[in-house]
C-alpha positions in Angstrom: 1.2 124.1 -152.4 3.5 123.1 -155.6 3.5 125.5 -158.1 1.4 124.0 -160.6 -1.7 124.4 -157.6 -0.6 127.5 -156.6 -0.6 128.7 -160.2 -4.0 127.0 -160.8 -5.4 128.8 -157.6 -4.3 132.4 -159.0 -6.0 131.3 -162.0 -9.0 130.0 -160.3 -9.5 133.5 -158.3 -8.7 135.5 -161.5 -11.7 134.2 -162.9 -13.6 134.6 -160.3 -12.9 138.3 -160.0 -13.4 138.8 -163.5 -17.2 136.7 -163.1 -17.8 139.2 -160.4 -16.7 142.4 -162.4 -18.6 141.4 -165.8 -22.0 140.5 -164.2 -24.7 141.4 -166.1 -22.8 142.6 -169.0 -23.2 141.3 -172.2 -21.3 139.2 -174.6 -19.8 140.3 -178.0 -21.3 139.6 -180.5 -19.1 138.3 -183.9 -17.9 142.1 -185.1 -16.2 142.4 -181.5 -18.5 145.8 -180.1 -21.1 145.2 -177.5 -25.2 145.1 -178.8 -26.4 147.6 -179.7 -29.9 148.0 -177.6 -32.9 149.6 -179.2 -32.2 153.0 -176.7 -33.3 156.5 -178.6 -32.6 159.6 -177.7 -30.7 162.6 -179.0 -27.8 162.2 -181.1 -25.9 163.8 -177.5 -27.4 160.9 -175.5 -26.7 158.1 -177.9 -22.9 159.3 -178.1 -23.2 159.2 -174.5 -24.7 156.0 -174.4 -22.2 154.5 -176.5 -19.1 155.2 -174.3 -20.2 154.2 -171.5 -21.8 151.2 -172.7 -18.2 150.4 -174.7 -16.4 151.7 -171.6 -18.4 149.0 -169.4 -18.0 146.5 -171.8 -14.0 146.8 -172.1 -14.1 146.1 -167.7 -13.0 149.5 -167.4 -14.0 152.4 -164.4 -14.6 156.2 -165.3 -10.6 156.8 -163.3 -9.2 154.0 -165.5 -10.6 155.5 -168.8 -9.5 159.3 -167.5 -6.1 157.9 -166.6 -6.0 156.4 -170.1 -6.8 159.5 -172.1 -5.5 162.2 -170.0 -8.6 163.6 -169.2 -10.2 164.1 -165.6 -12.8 161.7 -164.1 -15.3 164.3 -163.8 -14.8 164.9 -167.3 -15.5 161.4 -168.4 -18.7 161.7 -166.1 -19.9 164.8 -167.8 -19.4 163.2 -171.0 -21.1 160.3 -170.6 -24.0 161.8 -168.5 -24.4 163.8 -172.1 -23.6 167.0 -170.7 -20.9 167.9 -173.0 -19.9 166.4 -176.3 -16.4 165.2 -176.8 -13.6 167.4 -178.8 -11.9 165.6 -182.0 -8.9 165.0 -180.2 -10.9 164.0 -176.7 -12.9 161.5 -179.3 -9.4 160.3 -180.8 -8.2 159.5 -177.3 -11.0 157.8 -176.2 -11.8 155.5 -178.8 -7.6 154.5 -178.3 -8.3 153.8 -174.7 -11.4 151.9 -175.7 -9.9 150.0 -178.7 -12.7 151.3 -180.9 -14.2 153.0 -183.9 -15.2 156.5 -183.5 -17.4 156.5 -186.0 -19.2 153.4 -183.7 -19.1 156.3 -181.3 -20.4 158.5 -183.0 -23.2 155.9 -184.2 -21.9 155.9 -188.3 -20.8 152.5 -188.4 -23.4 149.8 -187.7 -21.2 146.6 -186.5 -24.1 144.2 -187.3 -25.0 145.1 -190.7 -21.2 146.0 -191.1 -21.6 149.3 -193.5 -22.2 152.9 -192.5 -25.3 154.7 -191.9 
């Protein structure tokens, strides 16, 4: 193969791993955070909600989000499980990692109507 085709396979299998990985996740929408679905629950379970749902969304595993943050994987688990609630700086670190708002996270900013709650 000539490097044009063997750069257009690579390509062609990137996508195709990417496909695979972001199955049955949704699109953003114009502000650039996933939908918001109409889930309730406790303000402990939405938070929860909310990272994982943003953690899924950005292609990301629980080991690749407690590498990013310096936390442990069990700790990410027990955070979005809603077991425990996240620390100011734990928050801080994990809205970096995400390339988000915390207050998204912590469900005072509303991305569609674009003002806080």
């Amino acid at each position: 193969m000539d490097c044009i085709g063997t750069l257009a396979f690579k390509l062609e299998q990137q996508a195709k791993r990417k496909a695979g990985r972001f199955q049955g996740v949704p699109e953003a929408d114009v502000t650039g955070y996933p939908p918001i679905s109409n889930a309730t629950g406790s303000f402990e379970e939405m938070v929860a909600f909310r990272v994982q749902r943003m953690r899924i969304w950005r292609g990301m595993t629980q080991a690749e989000l407690a590498a990013k943050t310096g936390l442990k994987p069990a700790a990410i688990s027990h955070l979005e499980c809603g077991r425990r609630m996240p620390s100011a700086f734990t928050l801080h670190s994990i809205c970096l990692a995400l390339k988000c708002r915390a207050d998204y996270i912590l469900m005072l900013w509303n991305p569609k109507r674009r003002k806080y709650a």
